[in-house]
C-alpha positions in Angstrom: 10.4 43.3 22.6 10.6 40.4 25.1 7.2 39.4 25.0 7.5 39.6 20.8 10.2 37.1 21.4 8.4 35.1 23.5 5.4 34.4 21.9 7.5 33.9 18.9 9.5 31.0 20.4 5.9 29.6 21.8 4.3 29.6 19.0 7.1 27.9 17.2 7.7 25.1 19.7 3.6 24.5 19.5 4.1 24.4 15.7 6.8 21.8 16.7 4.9 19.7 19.0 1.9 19.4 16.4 4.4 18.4 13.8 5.5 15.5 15.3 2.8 14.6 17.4 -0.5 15.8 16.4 -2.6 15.0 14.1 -1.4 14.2 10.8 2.1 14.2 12.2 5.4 13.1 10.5 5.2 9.8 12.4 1.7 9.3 10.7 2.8 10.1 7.1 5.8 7.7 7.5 3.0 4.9 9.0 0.6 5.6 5.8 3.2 5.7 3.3 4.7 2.1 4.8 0.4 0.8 4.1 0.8 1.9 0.8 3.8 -0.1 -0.1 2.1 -2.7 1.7 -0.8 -2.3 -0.3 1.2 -2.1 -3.9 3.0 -4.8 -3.1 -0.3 -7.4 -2.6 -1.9 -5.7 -5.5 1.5 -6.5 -7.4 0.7 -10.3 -6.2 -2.5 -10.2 -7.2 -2.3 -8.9 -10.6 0.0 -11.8 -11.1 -2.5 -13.9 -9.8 -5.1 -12.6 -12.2 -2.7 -12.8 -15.0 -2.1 -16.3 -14.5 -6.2 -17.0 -14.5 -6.4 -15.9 -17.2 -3.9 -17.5 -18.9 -5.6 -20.5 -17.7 -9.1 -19.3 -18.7 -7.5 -18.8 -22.0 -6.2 -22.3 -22.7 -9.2 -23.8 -21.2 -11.2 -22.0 -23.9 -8.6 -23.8 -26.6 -9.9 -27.0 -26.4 -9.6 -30.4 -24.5 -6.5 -30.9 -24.0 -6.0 -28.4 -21.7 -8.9 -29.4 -19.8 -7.8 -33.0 -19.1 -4.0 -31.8 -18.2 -6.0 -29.5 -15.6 -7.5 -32.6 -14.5 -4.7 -34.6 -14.1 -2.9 -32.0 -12.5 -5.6 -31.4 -9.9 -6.0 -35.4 -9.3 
């Protein structure tokens, strides 16, 4: 019965030890998930970025106008 017991509690603290730091660990998933807000956050930016362009592309394909208040805005 003792040796039952103490694989048990080996096996479990090895379990333990690869759960916080092996690979794929809780440390890890916490590191990936704080790229991936990262990462949402610039593509956030970026889609605004685009969405302005475009705006800009649009008025551009208006007429004139827009094309010489680009160029005074740029000189």
């Amino acid at each position: 019965m003792k040796w039952v017991t103490l694989i048990l509690v080996t096996l479990f603290f090895l379990l333990q030890y690869r759960l916080w730091f092996g690979k794929n660990s809780i440390p890890d998933y916490v590191a990936i998930n704080q790229q991936v807000v990262e990462q949402q956050e610039y593509i956030a930016s970026l889609k605004q970025r685009n969405s302005l362009l475009i705006a800009d592309v649009n008025d551009l394909k208006i007429g004139v106008e827009a094309m010489k208040e680009r160029a005074r805005n740029e000189l």
